[in-house]
Backbone bond lengths (Angstrom), bond angles and torsions (degrees), N, CA, C in turn:
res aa  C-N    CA-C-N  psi(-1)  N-CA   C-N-CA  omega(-1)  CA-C   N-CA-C  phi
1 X - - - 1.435 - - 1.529 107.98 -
2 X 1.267 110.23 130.47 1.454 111.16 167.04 1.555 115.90 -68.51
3 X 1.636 104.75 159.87 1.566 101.26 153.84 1.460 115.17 -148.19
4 X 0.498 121.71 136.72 1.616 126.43 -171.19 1.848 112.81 -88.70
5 X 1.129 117.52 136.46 1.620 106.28 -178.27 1.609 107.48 -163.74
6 X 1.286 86.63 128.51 1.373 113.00 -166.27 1.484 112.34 -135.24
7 X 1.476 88.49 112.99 1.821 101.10 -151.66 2.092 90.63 -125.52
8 X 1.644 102.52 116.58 1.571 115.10 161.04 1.954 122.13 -81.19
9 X 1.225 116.73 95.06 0.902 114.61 161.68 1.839 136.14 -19.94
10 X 1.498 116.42 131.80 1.426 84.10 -167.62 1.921 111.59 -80.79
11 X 0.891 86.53 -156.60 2.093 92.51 -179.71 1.407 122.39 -82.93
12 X 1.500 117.15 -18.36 0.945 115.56 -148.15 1.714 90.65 -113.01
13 X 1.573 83.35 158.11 1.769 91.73 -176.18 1.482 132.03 27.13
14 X 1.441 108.20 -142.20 1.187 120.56 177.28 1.550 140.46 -130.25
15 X 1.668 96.78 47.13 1.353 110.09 -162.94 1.869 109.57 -71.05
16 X 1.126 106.51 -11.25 1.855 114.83 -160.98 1.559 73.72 -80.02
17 X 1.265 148.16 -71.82 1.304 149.68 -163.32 1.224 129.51 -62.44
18 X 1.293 101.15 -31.31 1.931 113.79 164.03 1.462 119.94 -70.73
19 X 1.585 112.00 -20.98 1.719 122.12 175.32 1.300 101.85 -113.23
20 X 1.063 134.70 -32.32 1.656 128.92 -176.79 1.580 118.04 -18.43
21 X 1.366 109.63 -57.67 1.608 116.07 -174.75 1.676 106.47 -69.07
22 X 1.514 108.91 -27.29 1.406 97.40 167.07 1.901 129.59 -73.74
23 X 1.122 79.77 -46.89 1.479 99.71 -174.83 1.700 100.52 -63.73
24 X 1.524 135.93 -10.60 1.595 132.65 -164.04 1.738 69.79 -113.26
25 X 0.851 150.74 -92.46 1.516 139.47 -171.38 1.803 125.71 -21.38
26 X 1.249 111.52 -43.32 1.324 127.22 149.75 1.886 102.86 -40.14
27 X 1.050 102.38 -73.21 1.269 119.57 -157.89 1.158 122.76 -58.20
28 X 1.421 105.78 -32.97 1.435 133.44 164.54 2.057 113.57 -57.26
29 X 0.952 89.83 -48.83 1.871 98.35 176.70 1.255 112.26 -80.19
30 X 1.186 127.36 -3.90 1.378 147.92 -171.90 1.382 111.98 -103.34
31 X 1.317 153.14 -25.34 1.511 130.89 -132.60 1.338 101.30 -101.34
32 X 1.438 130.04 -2.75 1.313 127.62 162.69 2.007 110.93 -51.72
33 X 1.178 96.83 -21.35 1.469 107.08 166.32 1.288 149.75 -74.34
34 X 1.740 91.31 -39.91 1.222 105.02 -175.31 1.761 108.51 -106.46
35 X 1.229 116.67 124.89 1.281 120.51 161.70 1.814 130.64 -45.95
36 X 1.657 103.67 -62.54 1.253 126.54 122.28 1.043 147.95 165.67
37 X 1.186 135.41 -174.18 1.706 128.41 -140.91 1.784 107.21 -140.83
38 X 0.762 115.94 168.80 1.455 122.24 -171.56 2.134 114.15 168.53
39 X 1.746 81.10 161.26 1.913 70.16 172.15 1.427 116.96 -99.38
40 X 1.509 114.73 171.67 1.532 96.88 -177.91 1.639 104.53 -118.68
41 X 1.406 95.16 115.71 1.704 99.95 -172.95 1.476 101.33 -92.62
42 X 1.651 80.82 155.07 2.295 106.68 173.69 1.301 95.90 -121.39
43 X 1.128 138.12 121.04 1.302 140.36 146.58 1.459 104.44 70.20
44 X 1.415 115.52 44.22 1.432 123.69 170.35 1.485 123.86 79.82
45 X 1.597 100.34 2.53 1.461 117.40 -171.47 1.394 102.98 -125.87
46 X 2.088 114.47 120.16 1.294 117.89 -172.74 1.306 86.25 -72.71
47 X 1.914 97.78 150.78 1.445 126.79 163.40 1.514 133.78 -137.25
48 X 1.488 70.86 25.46 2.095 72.92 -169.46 1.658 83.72 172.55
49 X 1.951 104.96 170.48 0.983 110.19 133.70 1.743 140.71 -155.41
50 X 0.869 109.20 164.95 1.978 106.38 177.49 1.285 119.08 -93.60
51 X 1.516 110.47 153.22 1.353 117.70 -163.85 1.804 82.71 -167.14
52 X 1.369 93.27 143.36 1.332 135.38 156.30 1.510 120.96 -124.10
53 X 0.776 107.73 93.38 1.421 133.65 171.30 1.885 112.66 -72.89
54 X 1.745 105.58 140.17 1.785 101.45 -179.50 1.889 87.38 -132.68
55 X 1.343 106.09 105.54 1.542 118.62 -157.37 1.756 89.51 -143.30
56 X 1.914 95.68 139.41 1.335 101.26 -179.13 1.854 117.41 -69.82
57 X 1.280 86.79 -7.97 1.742 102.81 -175.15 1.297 151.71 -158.88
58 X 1.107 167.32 -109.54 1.581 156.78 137.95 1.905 90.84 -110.32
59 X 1.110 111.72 -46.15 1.299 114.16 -173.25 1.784 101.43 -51.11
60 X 1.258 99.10 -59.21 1.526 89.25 -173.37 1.526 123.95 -57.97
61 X 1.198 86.70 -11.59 1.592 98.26 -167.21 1.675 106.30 -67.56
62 X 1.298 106.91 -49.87 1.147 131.17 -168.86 1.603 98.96 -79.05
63 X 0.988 113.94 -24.25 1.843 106.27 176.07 1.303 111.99 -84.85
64 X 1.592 106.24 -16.28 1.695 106.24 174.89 1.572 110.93 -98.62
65 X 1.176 117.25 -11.05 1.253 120.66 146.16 1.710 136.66 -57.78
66 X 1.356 109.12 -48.60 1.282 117.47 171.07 1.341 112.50 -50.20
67 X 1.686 122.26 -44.94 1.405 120.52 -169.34 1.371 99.91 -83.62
68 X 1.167 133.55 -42.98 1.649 117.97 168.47 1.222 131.07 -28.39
69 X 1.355 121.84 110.40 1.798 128.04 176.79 1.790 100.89 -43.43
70 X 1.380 96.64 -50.11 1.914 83.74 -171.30 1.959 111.40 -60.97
71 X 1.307 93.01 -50.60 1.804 85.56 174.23 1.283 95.54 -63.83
72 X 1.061 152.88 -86.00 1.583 135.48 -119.02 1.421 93.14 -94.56
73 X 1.468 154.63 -6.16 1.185 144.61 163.88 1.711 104.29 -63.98
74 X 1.274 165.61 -14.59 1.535 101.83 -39.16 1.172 96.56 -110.42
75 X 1.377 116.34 143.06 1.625 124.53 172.88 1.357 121.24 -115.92
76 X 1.480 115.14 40.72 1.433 122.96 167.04 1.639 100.74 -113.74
77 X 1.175 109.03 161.99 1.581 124.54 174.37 1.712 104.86 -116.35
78 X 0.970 116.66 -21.16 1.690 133.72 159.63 1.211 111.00 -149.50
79 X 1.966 89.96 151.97 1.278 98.19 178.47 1.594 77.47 -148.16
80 X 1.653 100.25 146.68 1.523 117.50 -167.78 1.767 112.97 -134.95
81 X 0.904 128.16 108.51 1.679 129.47 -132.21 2.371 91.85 -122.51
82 X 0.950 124.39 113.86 0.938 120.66 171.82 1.600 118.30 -125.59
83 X 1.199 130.65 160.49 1.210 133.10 164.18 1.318 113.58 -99.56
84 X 1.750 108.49 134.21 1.373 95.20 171.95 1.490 101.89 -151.32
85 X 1.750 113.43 -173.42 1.742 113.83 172.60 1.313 104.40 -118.29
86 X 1.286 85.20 179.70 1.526 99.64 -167.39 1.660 94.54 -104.15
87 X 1.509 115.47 140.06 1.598 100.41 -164.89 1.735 97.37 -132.89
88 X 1.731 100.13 -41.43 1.320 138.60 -167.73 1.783 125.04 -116.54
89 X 1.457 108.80 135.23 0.928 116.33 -98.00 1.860 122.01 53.21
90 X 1.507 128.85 104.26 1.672 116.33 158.07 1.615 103.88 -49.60
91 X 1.554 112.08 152.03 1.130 120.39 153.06 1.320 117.41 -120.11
92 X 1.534 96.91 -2.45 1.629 107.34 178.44 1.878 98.96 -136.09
93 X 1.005 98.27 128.48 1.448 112.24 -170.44 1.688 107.79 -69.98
94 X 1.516 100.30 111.65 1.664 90.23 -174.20 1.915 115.34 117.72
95 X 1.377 97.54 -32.31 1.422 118.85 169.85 1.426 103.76 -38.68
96 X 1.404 149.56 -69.17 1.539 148.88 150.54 1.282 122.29 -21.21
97 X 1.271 130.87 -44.54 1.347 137.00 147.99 1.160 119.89 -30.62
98 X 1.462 106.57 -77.44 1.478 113.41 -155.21 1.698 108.27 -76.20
99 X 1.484 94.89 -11.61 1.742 93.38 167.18 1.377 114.59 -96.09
100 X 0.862 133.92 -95.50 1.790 101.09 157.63 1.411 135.04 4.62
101 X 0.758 127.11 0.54 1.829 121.92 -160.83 2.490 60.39 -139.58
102 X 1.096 142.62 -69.97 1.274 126.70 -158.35 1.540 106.12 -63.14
103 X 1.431 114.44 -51.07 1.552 118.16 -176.90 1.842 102.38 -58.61
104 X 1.058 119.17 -22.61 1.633 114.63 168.05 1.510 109.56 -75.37
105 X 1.200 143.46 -72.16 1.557 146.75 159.11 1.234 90.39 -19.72
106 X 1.472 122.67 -85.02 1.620 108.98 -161.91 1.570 121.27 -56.18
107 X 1.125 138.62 -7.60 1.065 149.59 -172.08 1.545 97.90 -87.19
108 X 1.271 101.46 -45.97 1.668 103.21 179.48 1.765 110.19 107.20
């Protein structure tokens, strides 16, 4: 199962930089997990970050969260948690088709 996560840094100071080296070490023992992840910059300045996560569950999700320096330090002011699929990039040849050919039926 995918998950999508999209996490806003909070305002204050400089906590993303005081855990960074932890949280990229985490991350590092981790990437069998993550599809992928990155920060999300404004004007050349990280403020957050994204992650796609490929996790059997919300539970896990959240257990790989807990051990993360950035969640459990915590230096987000939001964190925004979605489920999603994988559609793009195909990994199955035809996958575009057969959704299309459903979003037409369902459309009516």
């Amino acid at each position: 199962m995918n998950f999508v996560v999209i996490a806003k840094d909070k305002k204050a100071g400089d906590l993303r930089r005081r855990h960074r080296a932890a949280h990229l070490d985490h991350v590092a023992g981790n990437q069998d997990k993550i599809v992928y992840g990155g920060p999300l910059i404004e004007g050349g300045v990280m403020v957050g970050s994204l992650f796609v996560f490929d996790l059997p569950s919300r539970a896990a999700l959240d257990a790989y969260c807990a051990d993360d320096p950035y969640f459990a330090a915590p230096i987000f002011e939001t964190v925004e948690i979605y489920e999603s699929r994988w559609l793009v990039p195909e990994r199955e040849p035809g996958l575009l088709t057969v959704e299309a050919a459903r979003a037409r039926a369902e459309a009516g």
